[in-house]
C-alpha positions in Angstrom: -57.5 0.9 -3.9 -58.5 4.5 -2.9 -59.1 4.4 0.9 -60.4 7.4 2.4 -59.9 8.0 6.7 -62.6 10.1 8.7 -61.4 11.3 12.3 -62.1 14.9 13.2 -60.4 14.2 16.9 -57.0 14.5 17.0 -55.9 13.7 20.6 -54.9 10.7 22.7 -54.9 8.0 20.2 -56.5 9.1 17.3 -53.5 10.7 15.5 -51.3 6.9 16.3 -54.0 4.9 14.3 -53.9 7.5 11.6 -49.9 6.5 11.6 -50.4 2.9 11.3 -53.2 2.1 9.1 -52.6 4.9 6.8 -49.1 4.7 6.6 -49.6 0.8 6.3 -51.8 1.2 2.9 -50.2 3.8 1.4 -46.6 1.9 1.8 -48.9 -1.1 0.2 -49.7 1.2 -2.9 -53.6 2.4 -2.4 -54.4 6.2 -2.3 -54.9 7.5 1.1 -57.0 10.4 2.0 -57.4 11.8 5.6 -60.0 14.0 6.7 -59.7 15.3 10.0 -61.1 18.9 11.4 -58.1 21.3 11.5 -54.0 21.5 11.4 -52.6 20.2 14.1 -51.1 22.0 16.6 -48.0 19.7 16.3 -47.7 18.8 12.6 -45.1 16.9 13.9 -47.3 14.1 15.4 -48.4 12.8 11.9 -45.3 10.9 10.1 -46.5 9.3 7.0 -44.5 10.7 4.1 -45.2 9.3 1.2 -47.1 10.9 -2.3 -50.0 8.5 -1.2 -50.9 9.9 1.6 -53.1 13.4 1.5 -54.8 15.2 4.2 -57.8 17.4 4.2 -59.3 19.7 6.5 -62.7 20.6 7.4 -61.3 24.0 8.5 -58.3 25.1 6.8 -57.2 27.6 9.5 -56.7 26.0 13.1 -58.5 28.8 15.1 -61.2 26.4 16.5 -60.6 23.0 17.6 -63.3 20.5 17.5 -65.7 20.7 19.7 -66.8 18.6 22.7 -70.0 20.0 24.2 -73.2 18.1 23.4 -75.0 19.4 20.8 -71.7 21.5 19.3 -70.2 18.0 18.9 -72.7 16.8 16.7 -73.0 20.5 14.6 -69.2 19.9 13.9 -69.7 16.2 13.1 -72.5 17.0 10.5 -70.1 19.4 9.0 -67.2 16.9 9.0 -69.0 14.6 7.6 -70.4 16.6 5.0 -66.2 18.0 4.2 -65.4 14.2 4.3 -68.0 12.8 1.9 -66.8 15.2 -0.6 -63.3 14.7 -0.4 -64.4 10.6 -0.8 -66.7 11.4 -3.7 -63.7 13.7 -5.6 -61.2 11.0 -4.6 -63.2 8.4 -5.9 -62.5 6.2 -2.6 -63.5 2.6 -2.4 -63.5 2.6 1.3 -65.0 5.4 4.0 -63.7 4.2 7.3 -64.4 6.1 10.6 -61.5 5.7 12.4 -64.1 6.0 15.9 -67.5 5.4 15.7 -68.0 5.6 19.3 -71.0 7.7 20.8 -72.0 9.3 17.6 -73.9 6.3 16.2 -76.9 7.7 15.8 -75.7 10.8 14.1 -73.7 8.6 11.4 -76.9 6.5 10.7 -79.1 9.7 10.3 -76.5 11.6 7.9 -76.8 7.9 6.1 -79.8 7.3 5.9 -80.4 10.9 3.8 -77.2 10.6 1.7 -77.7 9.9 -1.8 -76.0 6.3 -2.4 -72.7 6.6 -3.5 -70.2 3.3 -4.5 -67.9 3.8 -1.5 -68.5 1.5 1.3 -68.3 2.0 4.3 -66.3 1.0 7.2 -65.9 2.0 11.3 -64.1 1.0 14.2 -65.9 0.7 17.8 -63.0 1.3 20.5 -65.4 0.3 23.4 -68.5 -1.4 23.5 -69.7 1.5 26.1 -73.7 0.8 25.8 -73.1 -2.2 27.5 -72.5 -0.8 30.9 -74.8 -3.0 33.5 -74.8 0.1 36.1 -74.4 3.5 34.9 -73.3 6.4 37.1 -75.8 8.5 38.6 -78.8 9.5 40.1 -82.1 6.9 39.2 -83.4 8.9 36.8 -80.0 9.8 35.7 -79.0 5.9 35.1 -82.5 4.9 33.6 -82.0 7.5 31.1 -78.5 6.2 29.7 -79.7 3.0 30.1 -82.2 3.8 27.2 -79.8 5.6 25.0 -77.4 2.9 24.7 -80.4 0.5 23.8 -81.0 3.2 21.3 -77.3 3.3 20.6 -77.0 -0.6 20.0 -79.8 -0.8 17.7 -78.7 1.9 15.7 -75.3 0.5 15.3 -77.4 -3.0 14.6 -79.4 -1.3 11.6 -76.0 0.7 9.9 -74.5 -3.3 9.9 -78.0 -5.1 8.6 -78.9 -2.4 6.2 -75.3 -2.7 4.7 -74.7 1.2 5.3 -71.5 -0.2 7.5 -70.3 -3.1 5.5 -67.8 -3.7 8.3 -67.3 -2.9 12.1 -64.3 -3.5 13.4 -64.2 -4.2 16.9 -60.8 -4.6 19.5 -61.0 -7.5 21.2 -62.9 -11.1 20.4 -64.6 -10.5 23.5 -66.5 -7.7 22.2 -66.6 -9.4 19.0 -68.8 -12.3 20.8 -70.6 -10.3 22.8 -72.5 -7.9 19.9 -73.0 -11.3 17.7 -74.3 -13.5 20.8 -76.7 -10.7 21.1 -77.3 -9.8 17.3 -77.4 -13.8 16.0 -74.7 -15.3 13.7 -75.7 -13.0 10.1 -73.4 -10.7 11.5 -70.3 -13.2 12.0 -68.4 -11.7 8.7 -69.3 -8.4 9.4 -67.9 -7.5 13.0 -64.3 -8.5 12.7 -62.0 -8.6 16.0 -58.5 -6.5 15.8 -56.2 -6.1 18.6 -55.6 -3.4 20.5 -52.6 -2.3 19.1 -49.7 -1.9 20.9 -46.9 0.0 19.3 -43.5 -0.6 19.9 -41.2 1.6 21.7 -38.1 2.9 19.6 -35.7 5.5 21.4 -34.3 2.5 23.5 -33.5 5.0 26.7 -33.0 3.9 30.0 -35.0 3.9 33.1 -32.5 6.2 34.7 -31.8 8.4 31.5 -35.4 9.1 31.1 -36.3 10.0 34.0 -32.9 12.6 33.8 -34.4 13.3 30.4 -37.9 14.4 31.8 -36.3 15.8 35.2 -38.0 13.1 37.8 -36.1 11.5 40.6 -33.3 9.1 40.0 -33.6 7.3 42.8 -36.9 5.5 44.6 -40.0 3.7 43.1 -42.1 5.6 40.7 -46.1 4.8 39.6 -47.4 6.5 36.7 -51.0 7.6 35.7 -51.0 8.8 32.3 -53.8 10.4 30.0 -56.2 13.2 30.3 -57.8 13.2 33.9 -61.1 11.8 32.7 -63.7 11.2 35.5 -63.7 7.4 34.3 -60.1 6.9 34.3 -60.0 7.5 38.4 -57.1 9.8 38.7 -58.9 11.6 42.1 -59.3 7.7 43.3 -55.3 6.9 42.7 -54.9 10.0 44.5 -57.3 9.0 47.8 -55.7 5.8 47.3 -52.1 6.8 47.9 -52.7 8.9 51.2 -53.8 5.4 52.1 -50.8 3.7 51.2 -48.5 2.1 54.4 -45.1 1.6 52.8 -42.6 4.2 54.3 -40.6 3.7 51.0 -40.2 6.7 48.9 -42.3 7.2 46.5 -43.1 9.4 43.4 -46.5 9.0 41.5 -46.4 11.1 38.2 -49.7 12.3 36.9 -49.3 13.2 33.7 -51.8 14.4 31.1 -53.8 17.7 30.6 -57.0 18.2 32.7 -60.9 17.2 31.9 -63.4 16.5 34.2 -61.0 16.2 36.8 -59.4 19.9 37.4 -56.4 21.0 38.0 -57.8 22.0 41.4 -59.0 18.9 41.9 -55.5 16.8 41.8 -53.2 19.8 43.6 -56.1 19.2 46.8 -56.0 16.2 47.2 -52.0 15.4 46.3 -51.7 17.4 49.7 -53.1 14.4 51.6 -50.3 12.1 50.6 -48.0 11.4 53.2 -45.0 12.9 53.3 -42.4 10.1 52.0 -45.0 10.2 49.1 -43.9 12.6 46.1 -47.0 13.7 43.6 -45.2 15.3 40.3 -48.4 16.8 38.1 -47.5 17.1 34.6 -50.9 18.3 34.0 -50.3 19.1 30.3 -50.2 17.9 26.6 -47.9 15.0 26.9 -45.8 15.3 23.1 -45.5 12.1 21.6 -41.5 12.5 21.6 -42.1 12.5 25.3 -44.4 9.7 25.9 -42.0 6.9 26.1 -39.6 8.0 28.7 -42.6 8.8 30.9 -43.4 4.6 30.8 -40.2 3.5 30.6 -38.8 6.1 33.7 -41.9 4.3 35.7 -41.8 1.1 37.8 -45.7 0.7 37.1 -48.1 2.2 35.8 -51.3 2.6 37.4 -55.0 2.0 35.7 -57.6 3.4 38.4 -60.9 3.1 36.2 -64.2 3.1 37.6 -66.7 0.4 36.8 -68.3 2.5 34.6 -65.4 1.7 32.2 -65.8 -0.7 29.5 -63.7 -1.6 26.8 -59.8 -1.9 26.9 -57.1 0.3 27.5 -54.5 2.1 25.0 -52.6 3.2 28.5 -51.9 -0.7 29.1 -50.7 -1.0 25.5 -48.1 1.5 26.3 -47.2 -0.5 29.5 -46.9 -3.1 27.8 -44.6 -1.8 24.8 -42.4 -0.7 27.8 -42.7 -3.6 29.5 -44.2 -2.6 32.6 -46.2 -3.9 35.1 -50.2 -2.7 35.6 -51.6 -2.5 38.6 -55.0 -1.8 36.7 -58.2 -2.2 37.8 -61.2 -4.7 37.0 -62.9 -2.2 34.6 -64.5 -3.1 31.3 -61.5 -5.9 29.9 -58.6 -4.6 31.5 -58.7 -6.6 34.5 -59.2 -9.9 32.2 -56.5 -9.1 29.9 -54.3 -8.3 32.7 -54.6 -11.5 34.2 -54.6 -13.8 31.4 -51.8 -12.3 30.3 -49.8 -12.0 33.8 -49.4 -8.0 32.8 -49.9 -7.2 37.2 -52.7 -7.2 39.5 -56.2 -6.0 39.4 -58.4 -4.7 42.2 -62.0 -4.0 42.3 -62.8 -0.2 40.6 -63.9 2.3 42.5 -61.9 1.1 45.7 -59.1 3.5 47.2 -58.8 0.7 50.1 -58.2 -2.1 47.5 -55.7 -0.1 45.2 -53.5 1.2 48.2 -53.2 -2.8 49.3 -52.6 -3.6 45.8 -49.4 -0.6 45.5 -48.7 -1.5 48.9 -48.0 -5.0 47.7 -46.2 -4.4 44.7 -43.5 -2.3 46.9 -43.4 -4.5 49.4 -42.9 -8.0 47.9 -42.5 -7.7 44.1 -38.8 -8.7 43.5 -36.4 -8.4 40.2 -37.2 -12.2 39.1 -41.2 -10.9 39.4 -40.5 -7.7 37.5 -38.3 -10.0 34.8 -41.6 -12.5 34.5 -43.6 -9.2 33.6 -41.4 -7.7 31.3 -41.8 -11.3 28.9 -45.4 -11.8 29.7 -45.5 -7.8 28.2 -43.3 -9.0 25.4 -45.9 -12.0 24.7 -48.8 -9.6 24.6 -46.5 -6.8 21.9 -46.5 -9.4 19.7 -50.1 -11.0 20.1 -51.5 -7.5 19.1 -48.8 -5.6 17.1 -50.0 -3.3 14.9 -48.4 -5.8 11.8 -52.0 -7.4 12.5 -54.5 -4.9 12.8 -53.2 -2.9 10.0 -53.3 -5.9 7.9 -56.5 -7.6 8.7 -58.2 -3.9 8.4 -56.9 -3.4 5.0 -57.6 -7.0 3.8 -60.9 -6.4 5.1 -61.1 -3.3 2.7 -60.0 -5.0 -0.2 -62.4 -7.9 0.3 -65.3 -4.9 1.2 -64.1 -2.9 -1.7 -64.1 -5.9 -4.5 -66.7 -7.8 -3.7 -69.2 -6.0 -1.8 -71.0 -6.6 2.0 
C-alpha cells in the first residue's frame, strides 16, 4: 500500500504522529510519503529510518516557516496542497491522509471539490471537535459570528464525509465519535472511526531528582508544571493569577515552559511578580526539544491544565502526564475534566477560575500523600495502555487498507 501523509505544521504534536503512524506502516511494508512545508529546524525530531519512508517539501529551503495569520494560512495551504497532491499522484498513493483537518475545513472541501478525481482516497484526522463550543469568547457580535462559522464548519466537514471526498475521519475519543453521528444520523457510523489519544511512552528512565539536576531546577520542594506554547486557551496568565492566590507556605516552584503565542513574554514575567515569595516561577519560555521533554514531566510533582471553557477536545499535555505518571490538576475544559475523573488521573476545577485552581493546588500540597500519589501513578499506567499508540497506529492503517481495497 502506498500511503501518502499531508501536515505542513510541524510543532507541538504534529511531528510525534508523523513518528508513529508513519513509522508504523513503513515497518509494516507500504510506501510512505510525507509532505510537510519545509526542513525542520531540528531534523533530529523526525526518527523513522527506514527506505520506506520519504519526505517532501513544499519549500525546499527553510527560510519561511508556515504561516499562521488568517488569510496567509490558507495561501500556504492551497500551495501545500497543491505540492502534496502531486507528490500523491507521482507516488501513486492509495491513501491521502491529513494528519489535522482542524480549522481549515472549508478550504480542503473547496480545493476538493475543483480537483480532477484521482484514485487516491482520502483520509483526515479531527484533533478537536472545536465548532462545538456552546459559548464562544467575545464580544456579542464577536460570539454570534463564530457561532455561524462553525455551523458552516460542521456542514462542510458533513458534505467531504457524504460526498465520499473523505472516505474516513478519524476522530480521538468515542465521545466525539458519538457526538458528530448523534447529530449527522447513523450513515456515518463506518466512516468516523474513534482512535485514542495517543500517549507515548517515556524511554530515558531518569529520575525525578536527576531530571530536574539534568534541566537545572530545584532539588528540593514541590514542583507544578505548565507546559506548551502560552496559547490564550490553554490559561497560562490564569495559573499564574491563580498561584499568587495560593495559601500553602510550602515552597514551591511552578515551571512554565514553552515558547510564547498569545500570551507574551511580558505577559507571564508581570504577573509571576505577584506570586508570593515562598513561590518560585522558572519561565522556560522557549522551544522545548523533544530530548528534553521528558525530564520536564517526570522532574514535576503535577502538572497543571488551566484551560478556559472555550477549550474543547482533549489534551496531548495529559498524555504526557500520564506517560510520566503524573498527577493533573486539569481543568473541566472540553474532555479533559471527564477523562481525568474517570480515569482517577487528579482533580478538575471549573475553567476560567483562579479562586477554584489555587484551592485545588492548595489541596494537592496540603493533603495528597505518597499512597495517593502511588494510586495515580497505576490509574496513569491503566490509561498508557488503554490509548497506546500500538492502537491508534493500527486501527488507522487497517482503516487504510480496508479504504484503499475496497472503497468508502
Amino acid at each position: 500500500m502506498n500511503v501518502l501523509l499531508f501536515d505542513p505544521e510541524q510543532e507541538g504534536h504534529h511531528i510525534q504522529y508523523i513518528n508513529c503512524l508513519g513509522g508504523y506502516c513503513a515497518s509494516e511494508g507500504d510506501e510512505v510519503w510525507y509532505v510537510t512545508w519545509s526542513p525542520l529546524e531540528d531534523p533530529a525530531r523526525l526518527q523513522i529510518e527506514s527506505s520506506d519512508f520519504h519526505v517532501r517539501y513544499v519549500r525546499e529551503k527553510g527560510d519561511r516557516k508556515w504561516r499562521r495569520g488568517r488569510f496567509t494560512k490558507l495561501l500556504d495551504l492551497y500551495k501545500a496542497l497543491k505540492k502534496g497532491f502531486a507528490v500523491s499522484d507521482e507516488a501513486h498513493a492509495d491513501i491521502f491522509h491529513i494528519m489535522s483537518i482542524d480549522r481549515l475545513e472549508i478550504v480542503y472541501f473547496l480545493y476538493f471539490l475543483f480537483r480532477r478525481k484521482k484514485n487516491v482516497r482520502i483520509s483526515a484526522t479531527l484533533i478537536s471537535p472545536y465548532f462545538e463550543h456552546k459559548a464562544p469568547q467575545g464580544n456579542f457580535l464577536t460570539r454570534n459570528l463564530r457561532l455561524i462559522c462553525y455551523r458552516i464548519v460542521k456542514m462542510f466537514l458533513k458534505r467531504m464525509l457524504s460526498s465520499g471526498r473523505l472516505s474516513a475521519l478519524f476522530v480521538l475519543s468515542e465521545e466525539t465519535r458519538r457526538m458528530l453521528t448523534d447529530t449527522w444520523g447513523t450513515a456515518y457510523n463506518d466512516r468516523i472511526i474513534a482512535v485514542p489519544d495517543p500517549v507515548t511512552p517515556f524511554e530515558k528512565g531518569h529520575t525525578q531528582e536527576e531530571a530536574r539536576t539534568i534541566l537545572d531546577l530545584p532539588v528540593q520542594g514541590i514542583q507544578l508544571l505548565f507546559f506548551g506554547r502560552l496559547r490564550k486557551f490553554k490559561g497560562p496568565d490564569i495559573l499564574l493569577q491563580a498561584l499568587s492566590r495560593v495559601q500553602s507556605s510550602e515552597k514551591i516552584t511552578c515551571v512554565i515552559a514553552g515558547k510564547p503565542g498569545e500570551i507574551s513574554k511580558e505577559t507571564i514575567e508581570t504577573l509571576a511578580r505577584n506570586t508570593p515569595g515562598n513561590i518560585q516561577v522558572i519561565q522556560r519560555l522557549e522551544f522545548i526539544p523533544d530530548d528534553l521533554m521528558e525530564d520536564y514531566y517526570i522532574s514535576s510533582d503535577a502538572v497543571v491544565l488551566p484551560y478556559t471553557k472555550e477549550y474543547d477536545g482533549t489534551s496531548g499535555i495529559l498524555q504526557h502526564a500520564a506517560a510520566a505518571g503524573k498527577p493533573v490538576i486539569g481543568t473541566d475544559a472540553g474532555q479533559i475534566g471527564g477523562i481525568i475523573r474517570e480515569w482517577g488521573l487528579g482533580v478538575a476545577v471549573p475553567p476560567g477560575s483562579p479562586d477554584g485552581l489555587a484551592e485545588a493546588i492548595d489541596a494537592f500540597i496540603n493533603t495528597v500523600n505518597e499512597k495517593d500519589i502511588q494510586t495515580y501513578r497505576e490509574n496513569a499506567a491503566r490509561y498508557a495502555d488503554k490509548h497506546s499508540w500500538k492502537i491508534m497506529t493500527r486501527t488507522i492503517r487497517d482503516t487504510f487498507l480496508e479504504k484503499g481495497n475496497h472503497g468508502c
